[in-house]
LUMDO-80776 format. One line per 5 residues: number of its first residue (from 0); their letters; for each residue z, x, y of C-alpha. Coordinates in pm, 1 decimal, padded with zeros to 6 digits. Example, Ala and Ser with C-alpha at 12.3 -4.5 7.8 and 13.67 -1.06 7.14 Angstrom:
LUMDO-80776
0	as	00780.0/01230.0/-00450.0 ~ 00714.0/01367.0/-00106.0
This chain:
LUMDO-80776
0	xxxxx	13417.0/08177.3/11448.9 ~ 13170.7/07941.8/11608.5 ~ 12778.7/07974.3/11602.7 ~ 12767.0/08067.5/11948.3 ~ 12992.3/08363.4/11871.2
5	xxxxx	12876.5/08481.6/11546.8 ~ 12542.2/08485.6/11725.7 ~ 12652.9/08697.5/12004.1 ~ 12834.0/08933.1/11789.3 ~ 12491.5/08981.1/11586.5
10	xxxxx	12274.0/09031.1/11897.1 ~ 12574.5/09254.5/12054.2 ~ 12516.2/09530.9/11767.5 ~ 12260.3/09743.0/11879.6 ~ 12525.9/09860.8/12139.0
15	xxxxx	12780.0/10010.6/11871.7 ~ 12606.8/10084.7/11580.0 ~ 12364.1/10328.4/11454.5 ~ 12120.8/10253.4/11153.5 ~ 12318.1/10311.0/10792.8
20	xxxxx	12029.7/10447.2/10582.4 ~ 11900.5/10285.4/10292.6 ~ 12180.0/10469.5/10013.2 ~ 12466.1/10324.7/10242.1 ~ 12306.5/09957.6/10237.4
25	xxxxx	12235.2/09949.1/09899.2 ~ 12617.6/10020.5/09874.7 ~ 12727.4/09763.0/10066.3 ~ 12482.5/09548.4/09896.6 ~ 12643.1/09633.2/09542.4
30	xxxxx	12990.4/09509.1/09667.2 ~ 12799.4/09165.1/09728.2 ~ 12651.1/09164.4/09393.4 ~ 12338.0/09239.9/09488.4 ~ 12200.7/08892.7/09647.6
35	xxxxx	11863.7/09069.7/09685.4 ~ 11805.2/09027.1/09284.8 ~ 11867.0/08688.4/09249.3 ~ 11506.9/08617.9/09228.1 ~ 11124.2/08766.5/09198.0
40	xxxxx	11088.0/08970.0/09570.2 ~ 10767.0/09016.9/09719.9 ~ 10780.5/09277.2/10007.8 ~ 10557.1/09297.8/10246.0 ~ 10475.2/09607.9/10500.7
45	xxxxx	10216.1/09696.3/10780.0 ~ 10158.0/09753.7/11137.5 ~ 09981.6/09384.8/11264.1 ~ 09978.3/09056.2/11024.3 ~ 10295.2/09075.1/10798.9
50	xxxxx	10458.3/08806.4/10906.0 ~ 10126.4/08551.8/10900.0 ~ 10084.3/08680.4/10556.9 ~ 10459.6/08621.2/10466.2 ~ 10407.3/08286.8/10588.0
55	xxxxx	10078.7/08212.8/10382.2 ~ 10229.0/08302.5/10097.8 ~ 10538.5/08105.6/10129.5 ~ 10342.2/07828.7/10243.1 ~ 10107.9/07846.4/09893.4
60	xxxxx	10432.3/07888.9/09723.0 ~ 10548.8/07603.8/09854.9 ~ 10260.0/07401.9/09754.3 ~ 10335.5/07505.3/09395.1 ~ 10651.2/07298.7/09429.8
65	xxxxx	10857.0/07639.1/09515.1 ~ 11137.9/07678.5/09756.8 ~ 11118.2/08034.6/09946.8 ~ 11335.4/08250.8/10119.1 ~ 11174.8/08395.6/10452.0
70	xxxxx	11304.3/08670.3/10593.2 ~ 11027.5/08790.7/10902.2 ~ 11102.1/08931.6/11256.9 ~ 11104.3/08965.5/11538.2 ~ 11242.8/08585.7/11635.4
75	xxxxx	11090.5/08393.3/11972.9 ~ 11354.2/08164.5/12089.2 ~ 11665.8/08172.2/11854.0 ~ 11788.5/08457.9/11613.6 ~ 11778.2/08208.1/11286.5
80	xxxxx	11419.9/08200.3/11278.4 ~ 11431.8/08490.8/11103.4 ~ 11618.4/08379.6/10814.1 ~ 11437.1/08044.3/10681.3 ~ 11330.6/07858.9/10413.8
85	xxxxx	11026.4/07670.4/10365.2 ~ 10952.9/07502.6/10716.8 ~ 11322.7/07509.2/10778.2 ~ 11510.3/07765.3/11004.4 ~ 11886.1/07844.4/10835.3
90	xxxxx	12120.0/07603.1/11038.1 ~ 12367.9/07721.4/11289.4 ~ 12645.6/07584.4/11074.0 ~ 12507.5/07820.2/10722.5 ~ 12436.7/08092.5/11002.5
95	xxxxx	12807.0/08143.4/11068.4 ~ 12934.6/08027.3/10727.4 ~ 12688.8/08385.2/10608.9 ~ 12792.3/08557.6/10914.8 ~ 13136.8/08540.8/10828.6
100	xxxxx	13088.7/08652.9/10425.7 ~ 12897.4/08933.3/10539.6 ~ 13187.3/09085.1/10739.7 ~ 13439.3/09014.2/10504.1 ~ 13169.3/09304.9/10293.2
105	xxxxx	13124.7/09526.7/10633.7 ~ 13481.8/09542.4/10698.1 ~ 13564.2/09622.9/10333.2 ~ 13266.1/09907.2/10319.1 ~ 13391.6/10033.0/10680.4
110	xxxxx	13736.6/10122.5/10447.0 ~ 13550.1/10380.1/10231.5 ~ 13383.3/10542.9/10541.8 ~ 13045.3/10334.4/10578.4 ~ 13031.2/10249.0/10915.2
115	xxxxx	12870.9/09902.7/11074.5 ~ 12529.6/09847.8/10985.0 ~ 12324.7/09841.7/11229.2 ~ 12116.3/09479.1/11382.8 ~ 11831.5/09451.0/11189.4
120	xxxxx	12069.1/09601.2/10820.6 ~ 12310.7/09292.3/10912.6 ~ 12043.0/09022.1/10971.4 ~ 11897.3/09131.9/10612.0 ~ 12277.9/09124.9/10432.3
125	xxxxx	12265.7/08767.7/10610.0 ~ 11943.6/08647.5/10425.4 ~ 11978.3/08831.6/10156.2 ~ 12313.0/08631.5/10095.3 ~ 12188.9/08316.0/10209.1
130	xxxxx	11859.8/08277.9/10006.3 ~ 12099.2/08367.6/09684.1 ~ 12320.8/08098.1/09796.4 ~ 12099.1/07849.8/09855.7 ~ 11902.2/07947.9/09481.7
135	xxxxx	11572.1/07977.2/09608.9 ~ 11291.7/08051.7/09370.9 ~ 11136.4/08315.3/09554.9 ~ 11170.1/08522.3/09855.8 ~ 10937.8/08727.4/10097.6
140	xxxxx	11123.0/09031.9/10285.1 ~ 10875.5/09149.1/10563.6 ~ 10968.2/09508.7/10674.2 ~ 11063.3/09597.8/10995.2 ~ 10876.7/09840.1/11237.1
145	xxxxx	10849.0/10097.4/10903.3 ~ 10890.8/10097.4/10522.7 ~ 11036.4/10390.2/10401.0 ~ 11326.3/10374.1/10597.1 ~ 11357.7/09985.6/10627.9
150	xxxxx	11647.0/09811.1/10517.6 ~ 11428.9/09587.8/10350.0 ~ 11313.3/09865.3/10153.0 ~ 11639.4/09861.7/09900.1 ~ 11473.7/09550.7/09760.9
155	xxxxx	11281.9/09570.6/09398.5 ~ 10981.6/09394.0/09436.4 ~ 10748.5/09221.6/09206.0 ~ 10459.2/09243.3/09412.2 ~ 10420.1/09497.5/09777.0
160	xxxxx	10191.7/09400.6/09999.6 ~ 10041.5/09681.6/10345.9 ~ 09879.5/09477.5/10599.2 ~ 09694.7/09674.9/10857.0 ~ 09805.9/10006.5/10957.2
165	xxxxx	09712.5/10128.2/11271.5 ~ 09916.5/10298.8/11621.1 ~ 10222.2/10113.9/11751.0 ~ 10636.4/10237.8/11767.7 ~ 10467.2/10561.6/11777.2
170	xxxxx	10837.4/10711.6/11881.0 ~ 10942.8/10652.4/11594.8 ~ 10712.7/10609.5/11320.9 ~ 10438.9/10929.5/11395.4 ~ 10103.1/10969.2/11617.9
175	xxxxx	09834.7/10946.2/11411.3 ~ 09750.5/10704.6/11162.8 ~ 09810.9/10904.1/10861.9 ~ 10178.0/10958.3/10974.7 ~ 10248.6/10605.1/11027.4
180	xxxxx	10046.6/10487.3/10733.0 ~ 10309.8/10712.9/10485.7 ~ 10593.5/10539.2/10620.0 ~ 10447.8/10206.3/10525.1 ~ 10352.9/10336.3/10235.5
185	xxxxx	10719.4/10413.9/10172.1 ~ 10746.7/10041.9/10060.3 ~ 10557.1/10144.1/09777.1 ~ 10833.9/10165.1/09387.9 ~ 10709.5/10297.9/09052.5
190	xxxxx	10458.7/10056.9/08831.9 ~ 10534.0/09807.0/09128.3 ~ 10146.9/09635.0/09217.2 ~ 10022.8/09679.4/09525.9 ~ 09774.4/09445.7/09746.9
195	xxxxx	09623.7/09664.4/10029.3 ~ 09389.9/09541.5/10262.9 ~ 09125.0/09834.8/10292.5 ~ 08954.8/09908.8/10622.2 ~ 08790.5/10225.8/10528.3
200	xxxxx	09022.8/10454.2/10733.9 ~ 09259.4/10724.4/10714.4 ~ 09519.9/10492.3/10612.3 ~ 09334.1/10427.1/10292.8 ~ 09364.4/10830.2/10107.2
205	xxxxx	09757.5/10766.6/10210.2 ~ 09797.7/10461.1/10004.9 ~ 09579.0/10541.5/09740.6 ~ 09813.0/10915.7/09724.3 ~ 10129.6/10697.8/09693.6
210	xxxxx	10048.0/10432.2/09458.6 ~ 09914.3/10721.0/09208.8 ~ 10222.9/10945.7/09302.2 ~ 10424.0/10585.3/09189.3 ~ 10190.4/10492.6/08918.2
215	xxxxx	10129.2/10160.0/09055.5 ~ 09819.7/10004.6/09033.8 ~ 09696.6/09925.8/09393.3 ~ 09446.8/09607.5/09462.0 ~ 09202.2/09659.1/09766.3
220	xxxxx	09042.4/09396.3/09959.5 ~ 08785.2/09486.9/10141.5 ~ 08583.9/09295.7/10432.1 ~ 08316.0/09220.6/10271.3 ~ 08511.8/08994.7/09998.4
225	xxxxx	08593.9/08726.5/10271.1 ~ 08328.8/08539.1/10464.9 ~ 08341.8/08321.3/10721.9 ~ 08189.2/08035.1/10655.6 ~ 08235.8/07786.2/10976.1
230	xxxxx	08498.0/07669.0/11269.1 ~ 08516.6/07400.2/11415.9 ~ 08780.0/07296.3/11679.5 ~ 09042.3/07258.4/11410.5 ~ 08982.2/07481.2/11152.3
235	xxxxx	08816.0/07807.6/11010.1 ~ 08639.0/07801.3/10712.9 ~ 08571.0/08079.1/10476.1 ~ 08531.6/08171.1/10107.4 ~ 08706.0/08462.9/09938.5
240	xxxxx	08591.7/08671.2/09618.3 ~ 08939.5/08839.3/09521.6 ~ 08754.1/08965.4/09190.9 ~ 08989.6/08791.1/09008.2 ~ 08839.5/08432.4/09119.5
245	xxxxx	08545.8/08332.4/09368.6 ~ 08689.2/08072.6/09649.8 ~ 08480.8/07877.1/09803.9 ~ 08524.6/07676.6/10133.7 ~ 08906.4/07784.7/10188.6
250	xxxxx	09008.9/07639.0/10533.7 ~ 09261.0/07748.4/10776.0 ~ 09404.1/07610.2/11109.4 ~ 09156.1/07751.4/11390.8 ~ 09376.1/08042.8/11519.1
255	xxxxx	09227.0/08347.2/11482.9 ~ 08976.7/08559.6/11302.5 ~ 09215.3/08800.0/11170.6 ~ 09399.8/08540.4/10959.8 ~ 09115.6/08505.3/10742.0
260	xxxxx	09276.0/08898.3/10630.0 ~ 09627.7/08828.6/10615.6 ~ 09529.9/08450.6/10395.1 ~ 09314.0/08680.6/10157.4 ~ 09618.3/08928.3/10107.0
265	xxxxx	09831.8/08634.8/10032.0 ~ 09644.6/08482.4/09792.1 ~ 09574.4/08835.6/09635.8 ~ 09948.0/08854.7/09577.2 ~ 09967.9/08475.1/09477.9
270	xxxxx	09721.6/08558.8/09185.3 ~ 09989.2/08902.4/09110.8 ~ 10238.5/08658.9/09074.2 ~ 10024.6/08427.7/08790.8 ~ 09876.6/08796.2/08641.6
275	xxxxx	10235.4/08914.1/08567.6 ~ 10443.8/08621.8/08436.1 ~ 10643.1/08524.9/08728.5 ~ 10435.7/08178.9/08803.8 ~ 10292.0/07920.2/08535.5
280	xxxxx	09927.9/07942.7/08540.3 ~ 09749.0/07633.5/08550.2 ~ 09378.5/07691.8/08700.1 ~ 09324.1/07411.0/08872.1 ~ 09682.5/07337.4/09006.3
285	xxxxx	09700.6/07697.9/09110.2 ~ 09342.1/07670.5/09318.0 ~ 09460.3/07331.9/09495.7 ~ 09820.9/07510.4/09581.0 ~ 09600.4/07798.1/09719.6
290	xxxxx	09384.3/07550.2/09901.1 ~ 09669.8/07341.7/10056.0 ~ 09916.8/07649.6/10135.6 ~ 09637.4/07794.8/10351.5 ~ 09537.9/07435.8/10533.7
295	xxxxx	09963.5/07395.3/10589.6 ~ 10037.1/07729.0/10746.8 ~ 10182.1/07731.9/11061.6 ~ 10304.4/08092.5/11251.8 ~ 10394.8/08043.4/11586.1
300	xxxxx	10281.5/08208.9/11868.6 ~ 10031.8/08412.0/11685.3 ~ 09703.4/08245.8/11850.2 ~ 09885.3/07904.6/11871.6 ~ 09772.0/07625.4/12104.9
305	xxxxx	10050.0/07476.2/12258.2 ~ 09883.2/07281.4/12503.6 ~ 09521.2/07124.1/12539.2 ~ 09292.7/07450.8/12633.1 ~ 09617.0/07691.3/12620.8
310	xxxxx	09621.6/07883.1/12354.2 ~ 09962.3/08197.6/12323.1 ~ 09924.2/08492.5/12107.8 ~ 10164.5/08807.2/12039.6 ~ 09936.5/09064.9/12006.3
315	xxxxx	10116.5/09380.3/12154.5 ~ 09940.6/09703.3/12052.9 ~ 09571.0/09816.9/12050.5 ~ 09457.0/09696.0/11730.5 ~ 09626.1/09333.0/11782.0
320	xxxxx	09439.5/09323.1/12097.7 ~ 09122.6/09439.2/11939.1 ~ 09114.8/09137.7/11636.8 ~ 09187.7/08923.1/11969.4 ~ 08930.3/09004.6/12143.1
325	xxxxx	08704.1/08976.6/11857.8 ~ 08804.4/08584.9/11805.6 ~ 08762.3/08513.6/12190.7 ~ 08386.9/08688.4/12073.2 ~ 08300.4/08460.5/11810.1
330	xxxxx	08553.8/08150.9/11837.6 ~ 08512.8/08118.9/12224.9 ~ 08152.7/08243.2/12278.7 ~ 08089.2/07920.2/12485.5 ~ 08434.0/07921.5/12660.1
335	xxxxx	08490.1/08016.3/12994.3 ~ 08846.8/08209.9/13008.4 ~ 09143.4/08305.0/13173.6 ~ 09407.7/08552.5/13065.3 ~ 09762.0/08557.4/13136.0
340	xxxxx	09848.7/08867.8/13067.1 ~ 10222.7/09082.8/13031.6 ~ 10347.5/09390.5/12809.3 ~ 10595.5/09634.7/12763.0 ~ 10592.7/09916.1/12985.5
345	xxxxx	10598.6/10141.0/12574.5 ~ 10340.2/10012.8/12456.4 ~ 09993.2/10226.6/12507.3 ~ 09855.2/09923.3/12739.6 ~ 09583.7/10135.7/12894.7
350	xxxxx	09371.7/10108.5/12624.4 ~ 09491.9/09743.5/12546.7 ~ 09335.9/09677.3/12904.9 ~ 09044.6/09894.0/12812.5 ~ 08993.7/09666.0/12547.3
355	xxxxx	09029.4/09361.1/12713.5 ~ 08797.0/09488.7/12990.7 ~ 08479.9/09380.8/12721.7 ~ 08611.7/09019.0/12765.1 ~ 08463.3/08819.2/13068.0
360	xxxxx	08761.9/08667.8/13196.4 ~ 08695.9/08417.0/13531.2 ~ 09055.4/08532.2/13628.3 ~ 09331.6/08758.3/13490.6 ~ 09707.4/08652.2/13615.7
365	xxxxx	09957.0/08926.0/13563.5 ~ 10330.4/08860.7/13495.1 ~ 10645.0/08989.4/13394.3 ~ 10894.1/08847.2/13122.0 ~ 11237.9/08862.9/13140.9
370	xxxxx	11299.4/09148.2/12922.9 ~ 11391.2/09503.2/13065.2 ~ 11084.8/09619.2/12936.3 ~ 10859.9/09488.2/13037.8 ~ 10563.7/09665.4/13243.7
375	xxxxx	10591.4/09670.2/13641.0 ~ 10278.4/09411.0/13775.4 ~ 10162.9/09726.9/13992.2 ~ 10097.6/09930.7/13694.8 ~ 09921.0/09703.6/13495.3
380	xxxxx	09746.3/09545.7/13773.5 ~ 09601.4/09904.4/13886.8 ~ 09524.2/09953.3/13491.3 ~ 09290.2/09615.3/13534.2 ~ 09096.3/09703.5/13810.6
385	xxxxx	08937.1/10016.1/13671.1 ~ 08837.8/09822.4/13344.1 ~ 08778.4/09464.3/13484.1 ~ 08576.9/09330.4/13742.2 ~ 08769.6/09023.0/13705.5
390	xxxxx	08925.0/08847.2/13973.9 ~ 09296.9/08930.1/13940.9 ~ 09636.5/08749.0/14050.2 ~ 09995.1/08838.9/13977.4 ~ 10344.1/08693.3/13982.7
395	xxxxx	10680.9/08819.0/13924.3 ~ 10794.3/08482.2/13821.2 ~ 10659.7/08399.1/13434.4 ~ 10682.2/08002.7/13530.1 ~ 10498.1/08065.8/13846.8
400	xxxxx	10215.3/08258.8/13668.2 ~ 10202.4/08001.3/13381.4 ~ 10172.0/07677.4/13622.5 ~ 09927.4/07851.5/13836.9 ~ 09718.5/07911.4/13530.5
405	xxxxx	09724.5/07558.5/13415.2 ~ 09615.3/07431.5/13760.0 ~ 09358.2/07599.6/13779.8 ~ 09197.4/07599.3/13422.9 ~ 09042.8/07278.3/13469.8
410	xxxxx	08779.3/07279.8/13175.4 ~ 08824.7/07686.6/13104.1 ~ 09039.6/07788.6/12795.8 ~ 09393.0/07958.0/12896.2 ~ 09443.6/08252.7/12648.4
415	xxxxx	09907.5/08429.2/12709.3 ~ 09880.4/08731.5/12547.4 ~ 10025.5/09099.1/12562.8 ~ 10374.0/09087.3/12387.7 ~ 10593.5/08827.1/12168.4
420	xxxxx	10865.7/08877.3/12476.0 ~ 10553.6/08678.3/12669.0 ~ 10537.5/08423.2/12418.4 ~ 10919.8/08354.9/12382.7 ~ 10946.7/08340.7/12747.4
425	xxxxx	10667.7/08086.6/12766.1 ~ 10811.7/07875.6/12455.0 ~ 11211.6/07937.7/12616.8 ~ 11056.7/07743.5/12983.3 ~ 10922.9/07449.2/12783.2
430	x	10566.2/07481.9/12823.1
């Protein structure tokens, strides 16, 4: 089979095939030889920043002279940039090659009565087989919408990592935080460390409940253990007292304020790593890979700039829009702005737009993506008016919106935000 149609096949799933369950995978994955033991796993779970904190820690990894498997969703453009490693998206050529192996396994479990697995199971057989074939030192599964139930969760970690917790895929994950916050918390395995990033809610007594239930010892961060120190137009700086070591002056690319978080959970996990054997531990090497993993990280479309005063970001539920308002607060004080604005007509974007409504914006333009989920503008625009005073345009046409926007920034700042659909829609038209 080609690329074009093992692609198509994989993206085709979700109309013939239900979710296996975690026993059934872990089946399947036994017939492979288990590809998801090749190497020390660190797992990573949570509502908002998993897969900036998979990608700090990869990129720190890296720095140590490490290759790392990547497996993150959801993709923006193309289905292999979910399956990477390093810098480096899995080719289309290895994508069918994997494609191909993994059926052979499908078809042969689909003779004693497991049936298909579903999109997101098959993606993870795919890089689960590819990272063991391509002997990569470590790798970094980031769950999907849960934990407990995740197909990722078959793996045996050597470090789990929760990342916020807060409301989103409320169907089908619970409506309150405490529900939602046990099925990340489902990531969590017996003596297995834990790095938690602690925001004082009632997320916290759930983790704290598993990891003793698991006897696994859980490491909090808490907000006042990272400070931010500076920005600049390039760069964030900030220091970071993880108990373990004080860090002084740690820079990041000037995205947002929220990645200060996710960098602190990655390096909390980096240090796991040292603590329990799986990495040499040289001090200083260990501070500079630290130091240069955090300066290298790039995540796109998670406050990117793409263009000179445009800046795209994914946020798509409450609390994403929340840390984004509070970097257009303190990053863009001095900024006049402009929002472009879409999001899936699911999502709870009422109070999104409440949210939002605390920003000044000069203009908001409303648009639709492609996707079949999207929001309709009439909705969204009525939403707008009773929190924003804002002048407000809309376009049915994502191109149209974006090019009116960019004519008429001049010397404001351009901020695409509201769902990852948005930003792959943007990125797809070649802005």
């Amino acid at each position: 089979m080609t690329y074009e149609e093992c692609s198509k096949y994989v993206l085709s799933i979700p109309l013939f095939a239900k979710k296996l369950g975690t026993d059934n995978l872990s089946k399947i994955l036994e017939m492979m030889g288990h590809p998801d033991r090749n190497c020390p796993v660190i797992h990573i779970a949570g509502t908002n920043g998993k897969g900036s904190t998979c990608l700090f820690l990869a990129s720190i990894l890296k720095a140590n002279n490490k290759r790392v498997g990547i497996f993150t969703s959801p993709h923006l453009m193309k289905i292999n940039e979910r399956i990477r490693i390093d810098d480096e998206i899995i080719s289309d050529d290895d994508f069918a090659d994997v494609f191909q192996e993994v059926m052979t396994y499908v078809d042969k479990a689909k003779e004693q009565g497991i049936e298909h697995p579903s999109f997101f199971e098959f993606v993870f057989l795919m890089a689960a087989l590819y990272f063991k074939k391509q002997q990569v030192d470590f790798v970094i599964f980031e769950a999907g919408m849960g934990g407990r139930l995740d197909a990722t969760n078959v793996v045996v970690p050597a470090v789990c990592v929760i990342t916020s917790v807060g409301l989103d895929h409320m169907q089908y994950l619970g409506n309150t935080i405490e529900e939602i916050a046990r099925e990340k918390a489902g990531i969590i395995k017996p003596k297995i460390p834990v790095v938690y990033f602690d925001r004082k809610d009632a997320a916290t007594d759930i983790i704290v409940e598993k990891c003793k239930d698991e006897d696994a010892t859980l490491h909090t961060i808490e907000k006042n253990q990272c400070k931010l120190l500076n920005f600049t137009k390039k760069s964030i700086d900030f220091s970071f007292d993880s108990v373990y070591y004080m860090y002084g002056s740690l820079q990041i690319r000037k995205t947002a304020l929220y990645q200060i978080e996710n960098a602190a959970l990655a390096i909390r996990a980096y240090e796991l790593l040292m603590e329990n054997n799986y990495l040499t531990v040289d001090g200083h090497a260990e501070e500079t890979a630290i130091r240069t993993g955090l300066k290298n990280m790039i995540w796109h479309g998670r406050m990117e700039q793409i263009d000179e005063h445009v800046y795209v970001d994914g946020a798509h539920n409450v609390e994403a829009i929340e840390a984004f308002c509070d970097t257009l607060e303190v990053l863009f004080s001095d900024s006049n702005k402009v929002l472009l604005f879409a999001v899936s007509k699911d999502k709870d974007y009422r109070n999104m737009i409440k949210c939002l409504g605390r920003i000044s914006f000069d203009e908001i333009i409303i648009v639709r993506y492609s996707n079949e989920r999207s929001a309709e503008l009439d909705a969204v625009e009525e939403t707008f008016r009773q929190f924003s005073g804002s002048k407000i345009t809309t376009f049915d046409d994502i191109k149209e919106g974006y090019e009116y926007g960019k004519a008429h920034i001049e010397n404001k700042v351009l901020f695409c935000v509201g769902s990852l659909y948005l930003v792959g829609d943007l990125l797809n038209i070649g802005v």
